[in-house]
C-alpha positions in Angstrom: -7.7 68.7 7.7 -7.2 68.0 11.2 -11.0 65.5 11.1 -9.4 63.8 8.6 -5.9 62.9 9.8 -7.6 61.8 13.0 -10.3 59.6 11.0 -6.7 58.4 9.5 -5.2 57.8 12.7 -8.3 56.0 14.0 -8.8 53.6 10.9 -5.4 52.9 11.2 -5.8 51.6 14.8 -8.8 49.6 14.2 -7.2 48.0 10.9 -4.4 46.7 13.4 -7.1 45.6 15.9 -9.0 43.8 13.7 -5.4 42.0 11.9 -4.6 41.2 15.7 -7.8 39.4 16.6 -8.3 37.8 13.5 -4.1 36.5 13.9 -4.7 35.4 17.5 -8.0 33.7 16.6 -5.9 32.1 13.7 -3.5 30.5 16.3 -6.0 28.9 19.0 -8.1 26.4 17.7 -9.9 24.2 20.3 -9.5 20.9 20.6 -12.8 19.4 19.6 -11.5 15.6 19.5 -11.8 13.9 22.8 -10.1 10.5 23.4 -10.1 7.9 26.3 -9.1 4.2 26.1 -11.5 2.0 28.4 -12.0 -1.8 28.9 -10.3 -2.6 25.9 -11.9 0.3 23.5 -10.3 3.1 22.0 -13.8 5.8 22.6 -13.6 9.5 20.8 -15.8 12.1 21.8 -16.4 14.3 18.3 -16.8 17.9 19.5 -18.4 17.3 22.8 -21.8 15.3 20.9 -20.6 12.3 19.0 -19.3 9.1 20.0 -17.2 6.6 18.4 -15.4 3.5 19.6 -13.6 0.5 18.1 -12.8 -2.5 19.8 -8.9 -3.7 20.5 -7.8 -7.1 19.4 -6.6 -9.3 22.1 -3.2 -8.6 23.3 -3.4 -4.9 21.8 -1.9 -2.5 23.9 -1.7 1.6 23.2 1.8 2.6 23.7 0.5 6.4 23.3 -2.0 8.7 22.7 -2.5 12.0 21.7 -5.3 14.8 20.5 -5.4 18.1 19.4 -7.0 20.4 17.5 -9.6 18.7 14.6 -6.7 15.4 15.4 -7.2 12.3 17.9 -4.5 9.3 17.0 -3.9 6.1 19.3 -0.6 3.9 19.1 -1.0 0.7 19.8 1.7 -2.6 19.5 -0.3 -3.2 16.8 -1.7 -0.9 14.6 -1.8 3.0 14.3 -5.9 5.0 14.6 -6.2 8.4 14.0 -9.5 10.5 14.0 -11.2 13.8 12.9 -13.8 15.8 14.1 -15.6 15.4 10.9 -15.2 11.7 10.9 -17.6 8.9 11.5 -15.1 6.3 11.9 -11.8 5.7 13.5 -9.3 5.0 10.3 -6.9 3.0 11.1 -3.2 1.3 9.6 -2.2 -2.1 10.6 1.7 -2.3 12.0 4.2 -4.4 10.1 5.9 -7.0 13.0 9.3 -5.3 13.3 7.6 -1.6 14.0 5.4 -2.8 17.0 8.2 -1.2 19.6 9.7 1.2 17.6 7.2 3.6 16.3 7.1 7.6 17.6 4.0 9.4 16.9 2.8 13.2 17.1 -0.1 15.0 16.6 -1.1 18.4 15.6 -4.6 20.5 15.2 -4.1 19.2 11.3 -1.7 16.4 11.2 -0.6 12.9 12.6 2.9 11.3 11.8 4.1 8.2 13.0 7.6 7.3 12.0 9.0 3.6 12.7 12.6 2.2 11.7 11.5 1.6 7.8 8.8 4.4 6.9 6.9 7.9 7.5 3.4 7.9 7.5 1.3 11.2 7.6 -2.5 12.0 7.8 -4.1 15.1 7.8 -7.6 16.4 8.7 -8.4 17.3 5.4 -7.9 14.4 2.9 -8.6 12.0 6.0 -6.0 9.6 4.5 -2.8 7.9 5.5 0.3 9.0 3.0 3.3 7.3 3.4 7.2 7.2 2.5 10.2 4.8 2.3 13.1 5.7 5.1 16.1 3.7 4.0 17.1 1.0 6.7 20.5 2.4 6.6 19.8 5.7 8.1 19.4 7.5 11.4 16.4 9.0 12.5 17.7 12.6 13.8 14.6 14.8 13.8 11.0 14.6 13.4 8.1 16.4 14.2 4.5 17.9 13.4 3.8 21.4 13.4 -0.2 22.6 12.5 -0.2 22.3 8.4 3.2 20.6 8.0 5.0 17.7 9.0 9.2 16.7 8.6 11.1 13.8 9.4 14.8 14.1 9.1 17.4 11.0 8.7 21.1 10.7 8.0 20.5 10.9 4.2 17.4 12.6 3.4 14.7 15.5 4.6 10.9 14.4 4.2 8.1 17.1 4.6 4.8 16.5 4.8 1.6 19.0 4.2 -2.4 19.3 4.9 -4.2 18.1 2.0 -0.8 16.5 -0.1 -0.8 12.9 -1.7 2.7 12.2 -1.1 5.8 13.4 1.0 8.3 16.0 -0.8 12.1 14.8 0.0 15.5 15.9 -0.6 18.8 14.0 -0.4 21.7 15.3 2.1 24.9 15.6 0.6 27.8 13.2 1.9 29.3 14.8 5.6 26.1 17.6 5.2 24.8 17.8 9.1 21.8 19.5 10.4 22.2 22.2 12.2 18.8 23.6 13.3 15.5 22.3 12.9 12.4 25.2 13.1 8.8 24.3 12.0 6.1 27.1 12.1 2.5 26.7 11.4 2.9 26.2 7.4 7.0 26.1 7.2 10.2 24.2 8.0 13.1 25.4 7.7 16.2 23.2 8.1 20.0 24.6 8.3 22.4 22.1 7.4 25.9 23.0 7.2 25.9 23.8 4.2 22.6 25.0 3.0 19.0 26.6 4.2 16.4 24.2 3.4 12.8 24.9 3.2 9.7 23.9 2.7 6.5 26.1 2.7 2.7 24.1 2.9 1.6 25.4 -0.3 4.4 24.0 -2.0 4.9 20.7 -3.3 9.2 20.8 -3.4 12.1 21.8 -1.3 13.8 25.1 -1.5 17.4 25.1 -1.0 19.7 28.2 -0.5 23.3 27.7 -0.6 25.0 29.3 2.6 28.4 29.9 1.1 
């Protein structure tokens, strides 16, 4: 009796060793995209071995820059380039004239959003495609930002989310005088508190949950 409660006790153990390594290996993922800009190139290094460049047009200038994870985007004045470890080519979205100075961009080890006065656009590393979304010129940008499988953008009047793999950004409309209270993005959720309600929206879904908080 007492073999088999230890046996117990030690399975136990190792099942919690094995779920802890197997979590934290779950959270690191190493950055195999590499990106430098030099004499008027944009140059990604694909996990340490291949090479890839693309040439700037004349009076291009990257405003910012960013890699992580499977992810490696550029910003230019001009245009917006985002690569993958699995790609062969920089891909690459052409800037319309009034978003060359007001375009904010983030990357994640899945995901690249750019958001500029009139539209969201989201990639991800597994479609390898741009997706974007509408913002109405009437509203305020108050919140965006990329976490590993899901991206938001929040305005004045509506809550966009974005996920690995989807064809199109999920929205939902903000009621007149509803603020936002608290934005918090995990690797495969947002949640948003408004002052009314608990939005949120999980990866695998393709729609917003909403729980009323009154």
């Amino acid at each position: 009796m007492l073999r088999h409660r230890i046996i117990f006790t030690l399975l136990i153990c190792l099942s919690i060793l094995v779920s802890g390594v197997t979590s934290s290996a779950e959270e690191e993922i190493e950055d195999l995209v590499d990106i430098f800009e030099s004499k008027g190139r944009i140059v990604a290094v694909l996990e340490g071995r291949k090479t890839v460049r693309l040439d700037l047009r004349r009076n291009e200038t990257v405003v910012w820059r960013g890699s992580e994870g499977y992810l490696g985007a550029f910003l230019t004045n001009k245009r917006f380039f985002v690569i993958s470890s699995s790609s062969d080519a920089w891909h690459e979205l052409s800037l319309r004239a009034d978003e060359s100075d007001n375009g904010t961009a983030f990357v994640s080890p899945h995901i690249a959003l750019l958001v500029t006065g009139g539209r969201a656009i989201g990639f991800d590393a597994t479609s390898r495609r741009f997706v974007e979304t509408q913002l109405a010129i009437r509203d305020e940008l108050l919140a965006a930002e990329a976490g590993k499988h899901v991206a938001v953008v929040v305005t004045s009047g509506r809550a966009f989310a974005f996920a690995e793999g989807r064809s199109a950004f999920s929205e939902i409309d903000l009621r007149l005088r509803e603020t936002i209270n608290e934005m918090k993005i995990t690797s495969s959720k947002a949640i948003l508190r408004t002052s009314e309600r608990l939005l949120i929206f999980n990866a695998t879904g393709a729609a917003w949950n909403e729980q009323t908080l009154y």
